[in-house]
C-alpha positions as CSV (number, residue, x, y, z in Angstrom):
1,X,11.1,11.7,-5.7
2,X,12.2,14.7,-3.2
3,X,15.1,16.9,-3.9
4,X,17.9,15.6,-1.8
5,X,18.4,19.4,-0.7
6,X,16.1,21.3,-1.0
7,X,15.7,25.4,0.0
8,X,13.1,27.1,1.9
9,X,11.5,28.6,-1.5
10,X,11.4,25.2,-2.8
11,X,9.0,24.4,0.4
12,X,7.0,27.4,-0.3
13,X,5.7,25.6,-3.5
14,X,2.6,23.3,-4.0
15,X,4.2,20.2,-4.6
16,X,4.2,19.2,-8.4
17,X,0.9,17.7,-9.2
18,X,3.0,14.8,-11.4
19,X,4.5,14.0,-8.1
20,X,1.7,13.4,-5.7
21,X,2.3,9.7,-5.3
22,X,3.3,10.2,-1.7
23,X,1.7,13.0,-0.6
24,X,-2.5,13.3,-1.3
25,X,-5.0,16.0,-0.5
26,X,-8.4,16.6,-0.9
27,X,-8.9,20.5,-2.0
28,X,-12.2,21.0,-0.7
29,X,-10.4,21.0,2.8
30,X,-7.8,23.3,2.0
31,X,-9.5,26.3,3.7
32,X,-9.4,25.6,7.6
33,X,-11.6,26.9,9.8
34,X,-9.6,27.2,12.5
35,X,-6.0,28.6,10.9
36,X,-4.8,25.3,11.4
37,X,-2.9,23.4,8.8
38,X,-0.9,19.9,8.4
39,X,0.8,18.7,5.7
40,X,1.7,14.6,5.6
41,X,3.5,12.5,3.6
42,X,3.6,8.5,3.6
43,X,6.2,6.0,2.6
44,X,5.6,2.3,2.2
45,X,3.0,0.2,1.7
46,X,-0.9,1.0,0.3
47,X,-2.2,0.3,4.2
48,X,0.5,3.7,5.5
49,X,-1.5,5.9,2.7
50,X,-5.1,4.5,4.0
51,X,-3.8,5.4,7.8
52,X,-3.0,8.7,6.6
53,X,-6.7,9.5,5.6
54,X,-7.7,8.1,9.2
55,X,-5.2,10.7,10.7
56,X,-6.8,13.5,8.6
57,X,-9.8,12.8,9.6
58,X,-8.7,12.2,12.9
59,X,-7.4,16.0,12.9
60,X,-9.9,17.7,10.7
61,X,-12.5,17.1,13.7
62,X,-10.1,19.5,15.6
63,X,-9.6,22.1,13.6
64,X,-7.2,21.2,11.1
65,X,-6.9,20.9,7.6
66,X,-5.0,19.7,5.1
67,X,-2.2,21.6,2.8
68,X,0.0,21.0,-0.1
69,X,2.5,23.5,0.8
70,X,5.0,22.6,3.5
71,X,5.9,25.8,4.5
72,X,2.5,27.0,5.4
73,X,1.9,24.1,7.9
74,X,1.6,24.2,11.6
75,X,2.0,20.2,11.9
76,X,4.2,18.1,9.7
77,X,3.8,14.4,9.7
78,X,5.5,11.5,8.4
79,X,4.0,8.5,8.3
80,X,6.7,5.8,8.2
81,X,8.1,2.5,7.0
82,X,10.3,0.1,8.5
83,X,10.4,-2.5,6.2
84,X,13.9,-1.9,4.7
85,X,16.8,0.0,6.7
86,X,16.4,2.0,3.1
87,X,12.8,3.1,3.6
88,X,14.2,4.3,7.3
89,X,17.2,6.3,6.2
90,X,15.0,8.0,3.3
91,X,12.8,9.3,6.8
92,X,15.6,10.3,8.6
93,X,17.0,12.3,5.5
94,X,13.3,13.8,4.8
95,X,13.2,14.5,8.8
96,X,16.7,17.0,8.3
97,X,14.5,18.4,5.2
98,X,12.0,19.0,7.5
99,X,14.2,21.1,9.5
100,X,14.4,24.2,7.3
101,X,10.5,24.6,7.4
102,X,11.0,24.4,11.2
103,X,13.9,27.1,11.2
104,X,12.0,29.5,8.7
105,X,8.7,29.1,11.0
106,X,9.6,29.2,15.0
107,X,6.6,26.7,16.5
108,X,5.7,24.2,13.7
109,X,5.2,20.6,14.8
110,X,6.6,18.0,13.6
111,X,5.4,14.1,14.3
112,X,6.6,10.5,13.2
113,X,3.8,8.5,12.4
114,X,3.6,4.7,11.5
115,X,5.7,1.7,11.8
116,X,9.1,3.0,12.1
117,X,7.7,5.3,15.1
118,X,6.6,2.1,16.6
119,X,10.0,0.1,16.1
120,X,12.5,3.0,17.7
121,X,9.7,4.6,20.3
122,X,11.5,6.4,22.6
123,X,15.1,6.3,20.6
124,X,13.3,8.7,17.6
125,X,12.8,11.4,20.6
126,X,16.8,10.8,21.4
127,X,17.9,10.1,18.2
128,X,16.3,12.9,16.2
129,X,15.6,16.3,18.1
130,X,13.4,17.5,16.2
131,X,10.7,14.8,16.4
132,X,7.8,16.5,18.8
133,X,5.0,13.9,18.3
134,X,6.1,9.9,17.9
135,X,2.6,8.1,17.4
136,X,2.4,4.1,16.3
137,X,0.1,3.0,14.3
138,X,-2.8,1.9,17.0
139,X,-2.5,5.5,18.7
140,X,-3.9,7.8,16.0
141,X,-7.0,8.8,18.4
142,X,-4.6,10.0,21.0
143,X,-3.4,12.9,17.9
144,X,-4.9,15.3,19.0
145,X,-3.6,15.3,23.0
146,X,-0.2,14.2,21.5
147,X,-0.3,17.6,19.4
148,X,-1.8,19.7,22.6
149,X,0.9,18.1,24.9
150,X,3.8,18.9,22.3
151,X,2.3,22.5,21.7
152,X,3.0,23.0,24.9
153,X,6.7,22.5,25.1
154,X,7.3,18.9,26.2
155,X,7.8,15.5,23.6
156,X,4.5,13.6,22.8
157,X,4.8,9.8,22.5
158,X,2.1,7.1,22.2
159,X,3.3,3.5,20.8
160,X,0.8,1.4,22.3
161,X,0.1,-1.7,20.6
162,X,-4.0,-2.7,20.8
163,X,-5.5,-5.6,20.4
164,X,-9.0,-4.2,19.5
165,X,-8.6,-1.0,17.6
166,X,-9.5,-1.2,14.0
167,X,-10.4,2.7,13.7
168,X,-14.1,1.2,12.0
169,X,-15.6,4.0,13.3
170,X,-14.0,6.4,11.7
171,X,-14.7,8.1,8.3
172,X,-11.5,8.5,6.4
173,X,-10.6,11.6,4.8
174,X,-10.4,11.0,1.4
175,X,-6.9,12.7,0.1
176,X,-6.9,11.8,-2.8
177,X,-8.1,14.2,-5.0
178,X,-8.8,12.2,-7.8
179,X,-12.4,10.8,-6.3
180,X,-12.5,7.4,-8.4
181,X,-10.5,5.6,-6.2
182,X,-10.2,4.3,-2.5
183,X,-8.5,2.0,-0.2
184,X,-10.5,0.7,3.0
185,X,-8.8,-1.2,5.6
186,X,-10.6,-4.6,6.6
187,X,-8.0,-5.1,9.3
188,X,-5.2,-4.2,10.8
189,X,-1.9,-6.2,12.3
190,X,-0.4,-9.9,11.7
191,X,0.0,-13.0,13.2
192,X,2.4,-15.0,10.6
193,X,5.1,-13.8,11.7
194,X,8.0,-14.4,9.1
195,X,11.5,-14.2,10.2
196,X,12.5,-10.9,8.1
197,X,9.1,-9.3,8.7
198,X,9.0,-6.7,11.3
199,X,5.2,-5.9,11.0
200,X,4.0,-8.6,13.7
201,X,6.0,-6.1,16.1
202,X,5.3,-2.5,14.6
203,X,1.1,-3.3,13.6
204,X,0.3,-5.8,16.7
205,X,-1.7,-8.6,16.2
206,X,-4.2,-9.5,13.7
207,X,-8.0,-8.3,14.4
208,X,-10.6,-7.7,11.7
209,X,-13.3,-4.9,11.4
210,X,-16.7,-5.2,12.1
211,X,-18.1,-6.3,8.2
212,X,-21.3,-4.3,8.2
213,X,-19.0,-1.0,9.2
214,X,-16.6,-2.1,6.1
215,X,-20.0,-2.5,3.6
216,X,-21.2,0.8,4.9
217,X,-17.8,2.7,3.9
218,X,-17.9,1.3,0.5
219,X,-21.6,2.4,0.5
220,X,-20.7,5.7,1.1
221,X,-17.6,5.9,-1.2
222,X,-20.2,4.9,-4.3
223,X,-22.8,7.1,-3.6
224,X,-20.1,10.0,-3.6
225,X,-19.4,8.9,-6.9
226,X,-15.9,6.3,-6.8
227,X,-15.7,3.3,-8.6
228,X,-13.4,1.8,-6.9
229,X,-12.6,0.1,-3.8
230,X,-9.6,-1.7,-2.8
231,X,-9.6,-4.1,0.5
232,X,-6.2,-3.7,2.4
233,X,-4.8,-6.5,4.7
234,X,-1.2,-7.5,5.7
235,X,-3.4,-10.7,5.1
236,X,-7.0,-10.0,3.9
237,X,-7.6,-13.7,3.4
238,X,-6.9,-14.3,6.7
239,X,-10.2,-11.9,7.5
240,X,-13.0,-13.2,10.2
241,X,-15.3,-10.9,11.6
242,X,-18.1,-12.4,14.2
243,X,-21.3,-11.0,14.2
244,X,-21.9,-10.2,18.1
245,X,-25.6,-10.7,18.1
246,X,-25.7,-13.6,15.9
247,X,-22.4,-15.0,16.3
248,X,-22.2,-16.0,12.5
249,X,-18.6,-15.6,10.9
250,X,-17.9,-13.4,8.0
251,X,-14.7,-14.6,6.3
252,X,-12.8,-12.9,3.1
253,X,-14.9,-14.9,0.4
254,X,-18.5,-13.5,2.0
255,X,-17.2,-10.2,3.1
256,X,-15.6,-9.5,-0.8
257,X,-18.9,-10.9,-2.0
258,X,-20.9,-8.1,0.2
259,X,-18.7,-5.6,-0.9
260,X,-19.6,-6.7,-4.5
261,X,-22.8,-6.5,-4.1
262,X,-23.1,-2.3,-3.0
263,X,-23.0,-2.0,-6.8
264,X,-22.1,-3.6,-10.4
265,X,-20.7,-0.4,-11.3
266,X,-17.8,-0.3,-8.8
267,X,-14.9,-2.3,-9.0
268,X,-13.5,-4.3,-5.9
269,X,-9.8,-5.0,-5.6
270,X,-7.8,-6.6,-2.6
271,X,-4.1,-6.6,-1.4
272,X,-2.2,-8.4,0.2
273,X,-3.0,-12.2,0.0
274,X,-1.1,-14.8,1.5
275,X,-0.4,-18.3,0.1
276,X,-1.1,-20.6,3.2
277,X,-4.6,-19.0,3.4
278,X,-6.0,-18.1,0.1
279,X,-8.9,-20.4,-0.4
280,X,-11.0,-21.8,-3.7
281,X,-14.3,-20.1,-1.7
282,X,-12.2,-16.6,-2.9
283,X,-11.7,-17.5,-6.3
284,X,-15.2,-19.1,-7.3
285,X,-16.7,-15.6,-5.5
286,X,-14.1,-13.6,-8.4
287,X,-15.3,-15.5,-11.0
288,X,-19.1,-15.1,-9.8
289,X,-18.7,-11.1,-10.0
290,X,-17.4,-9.3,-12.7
291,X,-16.6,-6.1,-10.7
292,X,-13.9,-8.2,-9.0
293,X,-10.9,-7.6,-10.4
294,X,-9.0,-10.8,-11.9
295,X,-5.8,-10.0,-10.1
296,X,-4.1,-11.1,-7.5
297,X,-0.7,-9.9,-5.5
298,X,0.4,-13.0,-3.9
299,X,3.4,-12.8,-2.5
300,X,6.6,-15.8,-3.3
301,X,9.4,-14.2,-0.9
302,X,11.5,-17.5,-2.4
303,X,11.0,-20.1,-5.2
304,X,13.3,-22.8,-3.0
305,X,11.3,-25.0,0.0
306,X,14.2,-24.8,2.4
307,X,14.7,-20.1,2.4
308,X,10.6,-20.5,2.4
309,X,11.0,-22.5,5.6
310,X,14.0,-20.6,6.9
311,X,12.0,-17.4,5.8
312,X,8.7,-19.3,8.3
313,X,6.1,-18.4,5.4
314,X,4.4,-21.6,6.5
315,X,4.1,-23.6,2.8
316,X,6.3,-24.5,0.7
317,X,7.7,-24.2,-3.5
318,X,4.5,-27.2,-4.0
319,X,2.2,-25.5,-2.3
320,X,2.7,-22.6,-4.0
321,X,2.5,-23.5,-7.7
322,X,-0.7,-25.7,-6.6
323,X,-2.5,-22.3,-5.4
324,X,-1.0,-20.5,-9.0
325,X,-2.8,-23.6,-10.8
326,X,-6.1,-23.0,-8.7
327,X,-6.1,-19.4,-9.9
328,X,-5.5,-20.1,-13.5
329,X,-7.9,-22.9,-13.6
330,X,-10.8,-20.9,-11.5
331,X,-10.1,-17.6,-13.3
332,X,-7.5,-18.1,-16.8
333,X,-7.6,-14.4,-17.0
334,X,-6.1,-13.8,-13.9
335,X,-3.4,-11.4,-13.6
336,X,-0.8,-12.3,-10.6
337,X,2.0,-10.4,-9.3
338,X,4.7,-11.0,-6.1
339,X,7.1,-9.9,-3.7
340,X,10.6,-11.6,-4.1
341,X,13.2,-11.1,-1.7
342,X,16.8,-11.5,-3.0
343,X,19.6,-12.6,-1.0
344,X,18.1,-14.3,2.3
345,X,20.5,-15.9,4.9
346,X,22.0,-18.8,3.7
347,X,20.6,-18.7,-0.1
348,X,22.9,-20.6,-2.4
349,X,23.4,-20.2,-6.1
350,X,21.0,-23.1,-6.6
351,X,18.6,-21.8,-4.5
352,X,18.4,-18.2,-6.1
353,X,17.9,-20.4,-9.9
354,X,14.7,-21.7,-8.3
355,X,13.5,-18.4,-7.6
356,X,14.0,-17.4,-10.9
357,X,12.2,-20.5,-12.3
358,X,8.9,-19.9,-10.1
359,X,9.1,-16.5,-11.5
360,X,9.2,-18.0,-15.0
361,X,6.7,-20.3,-14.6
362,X,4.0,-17.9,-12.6
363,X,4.2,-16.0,-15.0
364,X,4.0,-12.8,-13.1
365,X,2.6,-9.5,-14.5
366,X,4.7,-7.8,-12.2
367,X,6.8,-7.7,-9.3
368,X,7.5,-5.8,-6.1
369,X,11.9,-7.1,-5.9
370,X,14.6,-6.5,-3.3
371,X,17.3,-7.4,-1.8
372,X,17.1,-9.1,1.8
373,X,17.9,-6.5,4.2
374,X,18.6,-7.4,8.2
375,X,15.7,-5.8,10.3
376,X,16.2,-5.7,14.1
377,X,14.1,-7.5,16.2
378,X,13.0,-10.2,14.2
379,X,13.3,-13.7,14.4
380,X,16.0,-14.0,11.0
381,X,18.1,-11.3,12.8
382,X,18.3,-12.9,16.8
383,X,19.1,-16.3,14.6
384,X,20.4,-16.0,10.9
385,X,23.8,-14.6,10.1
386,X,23.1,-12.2,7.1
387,X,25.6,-14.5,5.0
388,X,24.9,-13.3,1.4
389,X,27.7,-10.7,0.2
390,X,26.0,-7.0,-0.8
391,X,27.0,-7.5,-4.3
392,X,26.2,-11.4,-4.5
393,X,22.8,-10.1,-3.1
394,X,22.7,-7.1,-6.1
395,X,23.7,-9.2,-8.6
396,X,20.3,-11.9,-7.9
397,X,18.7,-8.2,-7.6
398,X,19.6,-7.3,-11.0
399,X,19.0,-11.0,-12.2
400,X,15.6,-10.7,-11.0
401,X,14.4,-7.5,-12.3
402,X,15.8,-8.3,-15.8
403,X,13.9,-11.7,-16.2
404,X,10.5,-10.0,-14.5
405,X,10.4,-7.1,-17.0
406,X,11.1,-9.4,-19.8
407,X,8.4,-11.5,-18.5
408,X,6.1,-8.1,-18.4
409,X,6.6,-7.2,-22.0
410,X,6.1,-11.0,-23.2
411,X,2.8,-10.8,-21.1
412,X,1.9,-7.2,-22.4
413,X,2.5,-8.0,-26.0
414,X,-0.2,-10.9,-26.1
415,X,-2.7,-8.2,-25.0
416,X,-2.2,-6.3,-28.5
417,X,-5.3,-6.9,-30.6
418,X,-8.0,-7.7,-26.9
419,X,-10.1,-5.2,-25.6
420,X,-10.3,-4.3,-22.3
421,X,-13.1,-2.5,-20.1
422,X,-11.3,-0.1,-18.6
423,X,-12.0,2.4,-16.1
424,X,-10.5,6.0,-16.5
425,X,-8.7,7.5,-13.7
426,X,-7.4,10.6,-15.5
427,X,-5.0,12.2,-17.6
428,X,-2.3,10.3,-18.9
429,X,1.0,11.6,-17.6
430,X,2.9,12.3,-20.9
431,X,-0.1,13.8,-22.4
432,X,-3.5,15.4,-21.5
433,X,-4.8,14.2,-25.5
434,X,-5.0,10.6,-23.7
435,X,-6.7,9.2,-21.2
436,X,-5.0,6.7,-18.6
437,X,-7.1,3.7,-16.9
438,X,-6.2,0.5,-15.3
439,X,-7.9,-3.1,-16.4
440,X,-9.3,-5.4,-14.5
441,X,-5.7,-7.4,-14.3
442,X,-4.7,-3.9,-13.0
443,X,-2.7,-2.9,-15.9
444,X,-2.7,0.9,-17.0
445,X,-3.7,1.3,-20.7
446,X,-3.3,4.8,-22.2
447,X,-5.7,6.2,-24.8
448,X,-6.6,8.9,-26.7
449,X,-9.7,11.2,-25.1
450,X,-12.9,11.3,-26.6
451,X,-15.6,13.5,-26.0
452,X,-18.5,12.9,-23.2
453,X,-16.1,10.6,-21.8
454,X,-14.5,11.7,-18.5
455,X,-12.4,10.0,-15.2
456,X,-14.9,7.6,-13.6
457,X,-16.4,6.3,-16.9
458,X,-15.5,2.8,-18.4
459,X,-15.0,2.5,-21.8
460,X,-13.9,-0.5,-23.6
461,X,-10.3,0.1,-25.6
462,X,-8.3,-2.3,-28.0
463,X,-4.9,-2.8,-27.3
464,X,-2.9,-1.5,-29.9
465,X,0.5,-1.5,-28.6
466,X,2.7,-1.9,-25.4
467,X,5.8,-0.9,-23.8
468,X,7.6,-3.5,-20.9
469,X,4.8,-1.5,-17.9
470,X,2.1,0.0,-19.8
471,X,-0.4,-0.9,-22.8
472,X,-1.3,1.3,-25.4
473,X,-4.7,1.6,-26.6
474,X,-7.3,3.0,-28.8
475,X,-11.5,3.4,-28.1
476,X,-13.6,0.9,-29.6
């Protein structure tokens, strides 16, 4: 996505609006008050973009203010991903990029942010000189003293893990500009901890937001005019929130169904479910409401019962296909998707064929796919020997990507002649004659534009044609 080397000039300019799938701003809050600017950029997974608007909020209330343009910041963040020792060596690369903005302009800030600040803690300070601000993902509040303190000539560094903190008080800062769509974070942390996962040690522990604060954000996100909320967990189904004064327990099901209720007109979307815990209660509330989505990410990891135990995801290959079964008997519509993981200690031949079978016979729409990479710290690396050769672990890679796009297109081209409701985020990307939206199964189907309609509108559009990620489609 970035240029591997870039120069100053290329930091002076706005960054490409076709290229703004890291990097999000709102442009009402692009003329500070104070002369204060930051300028952030997030890696990884949907719950690092939903922290970012938390941060901006976080330092709007001091003075700053958003900006597209490197260069003209006073505070450049990062907000991180340790998930893959790829995602970290694509921060330490964009941290040297970094560098030249600092060079060209004597006293701008720079801060780590996020999960791989929380892994290395003090070790970014030594490792990377010019990291001023190293904040974890529970520390956010302490921004503004972090900023102060490194302003002031001396490293700042909080990493503390909480057991309470759920930010539900704060109003995020919407940066994305496109005002149709939101995440909200229902929780923060994880307690399942699987063997490659390093998220139990870089999020804390599990803890769930107060339900009436998480109703009252998607409130507020509707009446200024989105239509679309997304619920973010490392486990959402895992959710329970307990009502203080009454002590009655909200879980997922009843929370979604709240949610649901703010209004028919926007949708409600979740990520990430987890196997073990996703119950019937969840699906028979889907079906009940037609503003949620039929789509659910749940991810396999490994189609064989012995990596799945190895791996500690707590079920098994039966399990698994029973809760696929549930879905497509509750909700035949359903549109499910997975993470695989290619590759993990031990896997044989055999065992990678069974993967590749469950993929097969889910039928996912799509797939997040990698290859198992080592991540220190966690219980696979103390105890597993990473066995499986690099190019034994590319080659599943490779086997796995071809059989989930063919899988795609099959899935796509039985769409040709249905109509979706679809709701229009925008401009299609290859053309500003079409119109790009996403279906309820979260599939984007381009258009062509029609007049009075506009981003934020449904419209209901016949599948005309597809390609292996995207349908093609014309107004009804």
């Amino acid at each position: 996505m970035y240029n591997d080397n870039p120069t100053i000039n290329d930091l002076k300019q706005p960054l490409d609006e076709s290229k703004q799938g890291d990097v999000f701003y709102n442009e009402q809050m692009l003329t500070p008050q104070t002369g204060k600017k930051f300028y952030i950029e997030s890696y990884g997974c949907a719950m690092n973009f939903s922290d970012s608007e938390i941060v901006a909020s976080i330092l709007a209330e001091v003075g700053y203010a958003p900006t597209k343009v490197m260069a003209e910041s006073d505070l450049i963040l990062i907000n991180t991903c340790s998930i893959r020792e790829k995602a970290e060596d694509n921060v330490r690369q964009r941290l040297r990029q970094f560098d030249k903005v600092k060079k060209e302009k004597p006293g701008t800030l720079i801060g780590v942010l996020g999960c791989m600040a929380e892994r290395l803690k003090e070790k970014f300070l030594e490792q990377e000189k010019l990291v001023d601000i190293v904040a974890g993902p529970d520390a956010y509040r302490d921004l503004p003293k972090l900023v102060a303190t490194a302003a002031g000539g001396e490293k700042g560094m909080n990493v503390f893990l909480s057991r309470e903190e759920t930010y539900a008080d704060i109003n995020p800062l919407r940066l994305d500009s496109n005002g149709i769509a939101a995440f909200i974070s229902i929780m923060r942390g994880c307690d399942n901890m699987c063997s490659f996962c390093v998220v139990p040690y870089t999020r804390g522990r599990e803890r769930s937001r107060n339900a009436f604060s998480i109703v009252a954000e998607a409130t507020d996100l509707y009446k200024r005019g989105y239509k679309e909320v997304t619920l973010l967990g490392q486990n959402v189904d895992s959710f329970k929130w307990e009502n203080p004064e009454t002590k009655e327990v909200v879980n997922f099901a009843q929370l979604m169904e709240m949610v649901a209720l703010v209004s028919p007109e926007m949708r409600v979307r979740f990520s990430t479910s987890h196997p073990k815990d996703i119950t019937d209660e969840v699906l028979y509330t889907m079906k009940k409401y037609e503003n949620i989505c039929n789509y659910i990410h749940l991810p396999v990891q490994s189609g064989n019962s012995r990596i799945l135990k190895k791996m500690n995801r707590t079920y098994d290959r039966e399990w698994y296909m029973e809760r696929v079964e549930k879905i497509y008997e509750i909700i035949p519509d359903c549109a499910i998707s997975a993470d695989i993981i290619c590759g993990f200690c031990s896997e044989t031949e055999e065992e990678h064929q069974d993967t590749l079978s469950m993929i097969e016979w889910a039928n996912y729409t799509m797939s997040y796919m990698f290859f198992y990479s080592e991540r220190p710290g966690t219980l696979a690396a103390r105890k597993y020997p990473d066995d499986v050769p690099y190019d034994v672990k590319k080659r599943r890679l490779q086997e796995v990507v071809d059989l989930q796009m063919n899988i795609s297109h099959k899935n796509n081209l039985k769409d040709i002649g249905k109509t979706f409701k679809v709701l229009i985020e925008g401009d299609s990307r290859k053309s500003d004659a079409d119109f790009k939206g996403r279906t309820s199964q979260n599939k984007v189907l381009i258009f062509p534009k029609k007049d009075g309609l506009k981003p934020g509108d449904y419209a209901e559009v016949k599948v005309t044609g597809v390609t292996r990620a995207t349908l093609i489609g014309e107004l009804v």
